[in-house]
Each structure stands twice: as structure tokens, then as C-alpha cells.
N, C-alpha and C positions, 0 to 999 in steps of 0.2 A: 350547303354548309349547315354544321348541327345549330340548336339553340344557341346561344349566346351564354358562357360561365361566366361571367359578372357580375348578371344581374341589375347592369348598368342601363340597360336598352330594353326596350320592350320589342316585341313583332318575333314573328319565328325564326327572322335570320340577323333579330338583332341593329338590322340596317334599315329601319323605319321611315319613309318617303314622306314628310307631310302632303297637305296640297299640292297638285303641282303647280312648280314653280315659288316654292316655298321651299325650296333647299330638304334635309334630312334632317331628320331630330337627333338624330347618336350616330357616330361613327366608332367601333370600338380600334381600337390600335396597339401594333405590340410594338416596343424600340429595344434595341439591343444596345442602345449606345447610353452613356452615360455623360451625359455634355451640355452643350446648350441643345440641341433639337430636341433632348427628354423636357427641357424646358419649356418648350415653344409648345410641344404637344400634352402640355399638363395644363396650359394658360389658354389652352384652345377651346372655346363654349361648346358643349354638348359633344367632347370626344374621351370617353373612357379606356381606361389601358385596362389592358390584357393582360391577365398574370402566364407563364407556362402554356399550356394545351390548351387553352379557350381560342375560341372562333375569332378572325381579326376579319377586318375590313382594309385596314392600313397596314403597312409593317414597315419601320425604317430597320433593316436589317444590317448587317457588314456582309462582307462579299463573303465569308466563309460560310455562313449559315445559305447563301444562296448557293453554294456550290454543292450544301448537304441534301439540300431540300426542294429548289425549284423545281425539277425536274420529277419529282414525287407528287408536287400539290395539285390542287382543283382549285381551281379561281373562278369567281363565280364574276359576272360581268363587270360589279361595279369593284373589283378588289383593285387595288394598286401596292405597287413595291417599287423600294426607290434605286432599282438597279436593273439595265437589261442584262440578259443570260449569259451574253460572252460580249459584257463589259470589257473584257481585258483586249481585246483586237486594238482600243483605242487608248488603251490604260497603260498595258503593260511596253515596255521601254523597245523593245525589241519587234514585238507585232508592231505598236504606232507604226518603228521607220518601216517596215516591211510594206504598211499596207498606202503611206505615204510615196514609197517610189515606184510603187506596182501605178496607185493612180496617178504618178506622176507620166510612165511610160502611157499612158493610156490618153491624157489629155495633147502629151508630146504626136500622138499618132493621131487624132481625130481633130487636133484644135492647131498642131505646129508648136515650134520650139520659145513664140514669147508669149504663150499664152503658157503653156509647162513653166516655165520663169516664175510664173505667179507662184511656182509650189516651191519654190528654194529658200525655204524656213526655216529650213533643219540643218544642224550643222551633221558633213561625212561624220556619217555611222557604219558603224561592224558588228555584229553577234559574233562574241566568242564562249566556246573554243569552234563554233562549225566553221566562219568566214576569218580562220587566223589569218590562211593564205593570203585574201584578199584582201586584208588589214596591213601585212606584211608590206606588200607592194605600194600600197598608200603611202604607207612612214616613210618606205624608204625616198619617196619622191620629193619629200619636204623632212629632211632631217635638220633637226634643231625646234621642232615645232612642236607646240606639248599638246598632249592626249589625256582624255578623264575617263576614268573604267567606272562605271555603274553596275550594281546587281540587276536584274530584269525584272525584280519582282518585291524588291524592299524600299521603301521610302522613308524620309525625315532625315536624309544625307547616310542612313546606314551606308558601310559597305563600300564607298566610294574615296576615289583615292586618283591624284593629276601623277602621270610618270612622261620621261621623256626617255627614257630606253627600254628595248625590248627583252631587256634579262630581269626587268621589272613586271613581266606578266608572260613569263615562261609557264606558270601554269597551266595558260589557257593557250597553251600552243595544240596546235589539234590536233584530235586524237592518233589519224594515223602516223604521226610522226613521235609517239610516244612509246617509251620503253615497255616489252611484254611488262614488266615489275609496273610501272606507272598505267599500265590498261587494268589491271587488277587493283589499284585503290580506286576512293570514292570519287563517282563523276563529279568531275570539277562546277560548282555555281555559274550558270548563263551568264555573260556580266556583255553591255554593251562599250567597247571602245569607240570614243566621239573624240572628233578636234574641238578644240576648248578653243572658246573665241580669248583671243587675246587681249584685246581691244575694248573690253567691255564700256560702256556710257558709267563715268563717271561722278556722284555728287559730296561734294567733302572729301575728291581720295576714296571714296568706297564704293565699294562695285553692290550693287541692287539688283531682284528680278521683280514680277512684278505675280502676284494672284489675281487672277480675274474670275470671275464663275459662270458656265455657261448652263444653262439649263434646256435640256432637249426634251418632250416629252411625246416626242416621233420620231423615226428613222423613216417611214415611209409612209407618206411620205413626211420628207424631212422638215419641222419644225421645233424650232432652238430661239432662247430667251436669251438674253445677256443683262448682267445686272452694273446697275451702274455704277456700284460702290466697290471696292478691291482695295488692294494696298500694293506700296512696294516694301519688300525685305531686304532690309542693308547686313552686310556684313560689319560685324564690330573691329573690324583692324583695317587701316588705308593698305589699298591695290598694290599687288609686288607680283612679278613675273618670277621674282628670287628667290620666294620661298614657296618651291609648290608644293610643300609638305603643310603647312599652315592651314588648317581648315578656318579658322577664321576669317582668313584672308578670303578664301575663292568659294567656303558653300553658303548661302546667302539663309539655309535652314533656320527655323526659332529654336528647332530641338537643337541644334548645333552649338547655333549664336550664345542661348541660357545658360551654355557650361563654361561661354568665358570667364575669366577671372575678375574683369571689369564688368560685366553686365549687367545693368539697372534696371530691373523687372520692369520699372516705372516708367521709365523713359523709352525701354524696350529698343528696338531696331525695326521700327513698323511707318509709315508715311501713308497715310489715306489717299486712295485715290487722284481725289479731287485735288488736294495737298499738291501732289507727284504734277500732275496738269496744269495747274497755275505755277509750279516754278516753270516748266518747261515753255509755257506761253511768255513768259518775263524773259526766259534766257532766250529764246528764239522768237518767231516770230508764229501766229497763228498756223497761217499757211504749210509751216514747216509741221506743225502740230497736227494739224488735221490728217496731213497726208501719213501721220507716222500712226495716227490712231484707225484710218484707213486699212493702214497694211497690217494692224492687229486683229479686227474685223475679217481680214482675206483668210488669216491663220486659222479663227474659227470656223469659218465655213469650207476652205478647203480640207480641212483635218479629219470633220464630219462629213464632208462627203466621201472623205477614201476610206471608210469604213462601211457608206449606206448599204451596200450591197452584201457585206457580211455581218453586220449586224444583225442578231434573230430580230424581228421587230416583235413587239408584242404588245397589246391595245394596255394591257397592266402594270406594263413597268415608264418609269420615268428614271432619270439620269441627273443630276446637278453635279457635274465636273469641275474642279479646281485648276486651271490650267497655268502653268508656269512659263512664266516670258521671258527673256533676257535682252536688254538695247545693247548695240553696239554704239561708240564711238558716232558714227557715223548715222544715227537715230537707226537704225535699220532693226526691226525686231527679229527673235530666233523665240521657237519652238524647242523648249528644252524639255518639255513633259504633259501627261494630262494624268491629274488622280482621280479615280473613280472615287474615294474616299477620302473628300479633301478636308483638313483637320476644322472642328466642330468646336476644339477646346480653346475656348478665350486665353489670349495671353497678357489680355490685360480690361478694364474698364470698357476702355471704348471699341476694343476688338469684342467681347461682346456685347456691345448694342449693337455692331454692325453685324458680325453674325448671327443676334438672334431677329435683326429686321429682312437678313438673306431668307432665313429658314421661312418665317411668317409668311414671306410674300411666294418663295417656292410652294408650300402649302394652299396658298390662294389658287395659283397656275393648279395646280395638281385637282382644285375643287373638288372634296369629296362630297361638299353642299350642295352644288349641282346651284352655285349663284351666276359662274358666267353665263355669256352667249355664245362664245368659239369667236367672235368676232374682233375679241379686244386687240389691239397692237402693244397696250401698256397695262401690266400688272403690279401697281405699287413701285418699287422699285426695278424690277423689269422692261425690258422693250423687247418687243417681237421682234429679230435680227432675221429670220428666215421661215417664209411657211410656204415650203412648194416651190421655193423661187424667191428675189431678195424680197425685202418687205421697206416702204421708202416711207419718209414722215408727209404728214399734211400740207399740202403749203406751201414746200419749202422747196426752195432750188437753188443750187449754184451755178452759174452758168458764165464760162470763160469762151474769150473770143471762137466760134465754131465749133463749141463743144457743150452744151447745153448740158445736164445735169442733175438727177432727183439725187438729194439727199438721204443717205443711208438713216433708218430709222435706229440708232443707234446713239448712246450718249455716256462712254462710257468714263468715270470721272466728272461726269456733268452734275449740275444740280439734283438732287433726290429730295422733291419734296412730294413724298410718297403719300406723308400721313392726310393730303389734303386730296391726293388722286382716289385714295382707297374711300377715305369719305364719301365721294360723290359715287364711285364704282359699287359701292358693298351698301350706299344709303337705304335700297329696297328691300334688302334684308333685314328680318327686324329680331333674329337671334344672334345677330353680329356684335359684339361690346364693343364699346368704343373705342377705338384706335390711339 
């Protein structure tokens, strides 16, 4: 890498080692986003941005710039970027279910049909226009049952729309059954057709899903962070089966939500975490809890694993996923998506102090300081959920008649008292500001 254009950094490449074991003195960085993470990394001691063409060491990029460029650059050992190369296998709507029931057939043949059971997350999906046919034959098995067509590639509820007949997505009827005149217009948008749970979990009459973040910064092998703080997102109109044209009713989006007529910036349609898990311990009973935050934890790690193998892995990039959850009725969670690019933009106060305590503590994990050991299980607000294999807390066990039990390192919802973990973790640092 050339000299460093900022003039921010000394050394030839800019990326100056003190002592070892004393972390780096500058890390220079480019972002392309305009949000809280430009914040986070302007507040950051000793990391200079990058204007244009200057040499970076960091780059919080968006996926298009990675689609222009990765595959151009030279990355010198210690560079990082916050996206793998074909992010989209696990991102985009269509690869997810694809590479979900491929590793679903794969665990079905090597492990049996209740251990495959662990992957039924996802509610029947279809790509259309290629899988009409097979779309076809589904509806017709369950008529009266409603369906939510998705684009494969746009998010914040663009695009998406609930139908219960099929003269309602005659578009996407496939191609060989289409008129010579209709093969000659423009090929119709990927969109995936999914059964819409019905049934969703309820609170006030308003159906919720929920944001969680998972932080990978391996594919091989596989280790993944989960952060303890999330929210769930209500919709602003109470649950109707009656009006499936209502987007207030069924998309649970902020971008959606903000253009209702009643919507109160202030009070927003946001529930914290923590919030969401102590009503659910009041309304039920722990046990019930544990087991349904259990089966949230199965969604992250089987999800990433039916990608490991096609995921390019690369020692430079790291991932922080926005993953989208849906409860049913029945506590039973569903995989309704995973964003490579999950929104950065506060929608209110306290959404960003949470998002800019996410970004902070992703940036610790990421250490361009070179302050960890590799060894940590907790980063701030973080928990190691997987390194190689599960990852279990100190200590701790539950253990039921004949069935003994390590506790999943994992606390999602739980306490976050980060500011006193990072204290003691980053104390021997002594270019670290105070927290």
C-alpha cells in the first residue's frame, strides 16, 4: 500500500505498530455511510478518515462499492472490510431459502429426519418466475391460505405486497408458459412467494418481529458474536386477517411504520430487547422463555452454517448481520430474513445509543489495536455464540432429571453492563478514552 494522503499517520504504510503489545497508533479509515457508524468512527482515538483515493486500513463500505471493487484491490494483512464477497448467499431472500433446504437435505441424510426438524425456520418458500410451477401445486393444496411476495433484493418493506389468488402474481408465471409478445418485454423482478404465518404472537393486538445482530468475523472456521441488545418492531394498526392490503397491519418496517398517518416519531413502534423479555417472563413463565430464546440461538447457527461452505471466507472481511425474527402464536420463532446492511440510521434517541453501543463494541471484536488475546468469549456488549463449535458460559449448568446440561453462552435481552466489562477488558490499554 502507497504512503498514506492524510497525513494523519506517520510510518510508510500509515499503519504504525507501537511496542508490541501496545496496540497501533493510527488506523486510517474510509466509510461510505452517513449514520451513526460515521459517528462511532470519528469518536474513535487515533483513527483518521480517509478522503477519496488515500490508502485505508478500514473501510465500512455498502455492498455496491464491494461489488465494484473487491475483487480489484490488494489487502495487505492487517486491512479489514465489513462485508464477505458473496455476502448475498445468506443475505439475499432467495439464495438464504435455497441454501437453507439444500443444508437442510444434507443434515436429513447424515444426521436423520429430527435432527433436519431443527432447520424448520423458515416458512414454504418459492422463487419466482423460475419455481411458478412448484408454487402452483403448493396453493393449490391449501386454498384460502395467504401468501407474501417479496423482491429478492430490496429491503425496508419495498416491493412487497400479501395476495390470496393466483391472478394476483400472473406476472411471475414462468417464462415458458408465457405469450411470444410477453417473452419479448422486460424480464420480470425475482420476487420470493412465502406462506405468511397467520398466527403471528401478539402484543396490544399488534403483530411485532424482532432485530437481533449477529456478528461473524469467520466462516472457517466458523465464529459468530451475538449482541445482547435488539428490539422488537410493532406495527402501528391491531392484527386483521381482513385487510391484507394494509401495510400497517402486516409489515412491521420503520420505513413503513413512519408514513402512517398516526405515527409518533417519539414514541416510535420500537420495544428494547430487554423490554420484549421481561414482558414475556411476566406473561409466561421462564422456562417457556428460555426454551424460545434457545430456539433463536438454533436460527443463528443453523443459518450460518448452510452457508459455511459457500461463503468465500477471507481473513479481511467481517459481517455484522441484522437478522429479522417473527413469533408465532405459539412462541415458535420463524426466520423471515438476514440484512447484510442492517439500518445504521437512528429512529429515535435511544435507538441511537443502542446502535452507536452496537457499532463500538463491533469495532472492539474487529480490533484494528491489536488489544485482544483471541481468547475472549465477551466483547462489551457481545457474547461468543460459536468458535469452531458451541461456545458454553463458565460455571453454569442446567441440569434436568437425566439430562445434564452446559448453558449456551449466550444472553440475548439480558443485562448489558458493557461499560464496566470493557473497563476491565481494554484497562491495559492506555490510548483507550474512557468509556
Amino acid at each position: 500500500m502507497s504512503k498514506s494522503k492524510t497525513g494523519g499517520c506517520k510510518g510508510p504504510s500509515g499503519y504504525q505498530k507501537r511496542k508490541d503489545g501496545e496496540g497501533r497508533s493510527c488506523v486510517r479509515y474510509k466509510c461510505s455511510l452517513i449514520n451513526t457508524i460515521l459517528d462511532v468512527l470519528h469518536q474513535r482515538p487515533g483513527w483518521v478518515e480517509v478522503k477519496e483515493d488515500g490508502e485505508w486500513d478500514f473501510n465500512w463500505c455498502d455492498v455496491g462499492w464491494l461489488r465494484e471493487n473487491f475483487d480489484h484491490s490488494y489487502m495487505e494483512e492487517h486491512v479489514r472490510i465489513c462485508h464477505f464477497r458473496n455476502h448475498y448467499e445468506l443475505t439475499r431472500k432467495n439464495l438464504m431459502v435455497k441454501n437453507l433446504k439444500r443444508y437442510r437435505k444434507t443434515i436429513e441424510r447424515e444426521a436423520g429426519p429430527l435432527e433436519a426438524a431443527k432447520c424448520d425456520f423458515f416458512p414454504r418458500t418459492f422463487e419466482l418466475p423460475s419455481e411458478y410451477h412448484l408454487f402452483v401445486e403448493e396453493f393449490k393444496r391449501s386454498p384460502g391460505s395467504t401468501w407474501i411476495m417479496k423482491p429478492v433484493a430490496r429491503s425496508q418493506g419495498k416491493g412487497i405486497f400479501l395476495f390470496r389468488k393466483l391472478k394476483d402474481i400472473m406476472e411471475w408465471k414462468k417464462d415458458g408458459t408465457r405469450s411470444e409478445e410477453q417473452k419479448d418485454e422486460a424480464q420480470v423482478e425475482s420476487y420470493v412467494a412465502q406462506r405468511y404465518i397467520e398466527n403471528p404472537y401478539l402484543i396490544n393486538g399488534r403483530k411485532f418481529d424482532l432485530r437481533v445482530y449477529v456478528l461473524v468475523t469467520s466462516y472457517l472456521p466458523l465464529k459468530a458474536w451475538l449482541y445482547r441488545d435488539g428490539f422488537a418492531r410493532f406495527s402501528n394498526t391491531r392484527f386483521s386477517l381482513s385487510s391484507i392490503d394494509d401495510q400497517y397491519v402486516h409489515l412491521t418496517n420503520v420505513a413503513v411504520q413512519k408514513t402512517a398517518p398516526d405515527y409518533d416519531p417519539e414514541k416510535g413502534c420500537k420495544w428494547q430487547m430487554k423490554q420484549l423479555r421481561r414482558f414475556l417472563m411476566a406473561k409466561h413463565n421462564r422456562d417457556v422463555v428460555d426454551v424460545l430464546f434457545k430456539n433463536i440461538d438454533n436460527i443463528f447457527i443453523r443459518s450460518l452454517q448452510s452457508v459455511q461452505k459457500v461463503i468465500i471466507n477471507d481473513k479481511h472481511c467481517f459481517e455484522l448481520y441484522g437478522y429479522d425474527i417473527l413469533l408465532d402464536r405459539d412462541l415458535k420463532p420463524w426466520l423471515l430474513e438476514v440484512n447484510a446492511s442492517p439500518c445504521l440510521t437512528a429512529s429515535s434517541q435511544e435507538d441511537y445509543e443502542m446502535k452507536y453501543r452496537l457499532l463500538e463494541d463491533t469495532l472492539h471484536i474487529v480490533d484494528m489495536e491489536g488489544r485482544l488475546t483471541g481468547t475472549e468469549k465477551r466483547v462489551g456488549g457481545f457474547d461468543l455464540m460459536w468458535n469452531d463449535g458451541p461456545v458454553y458460559r463458565e460455571n453454569v449448568s442446567f441440569e434436568t432429571p437425566g439430562n445434564p446440561h452446559l448453558a449456551a453462552n449466550t444472553h440475548l435481552g439480558g443485562a448489558n453492563n458493557r461499560k464496566k466489562q470493557l473497563r476491565q477488558l481494554l484497562k491495559s490499554f492506555p490510548g483507550q478514552k474512557k468509556i
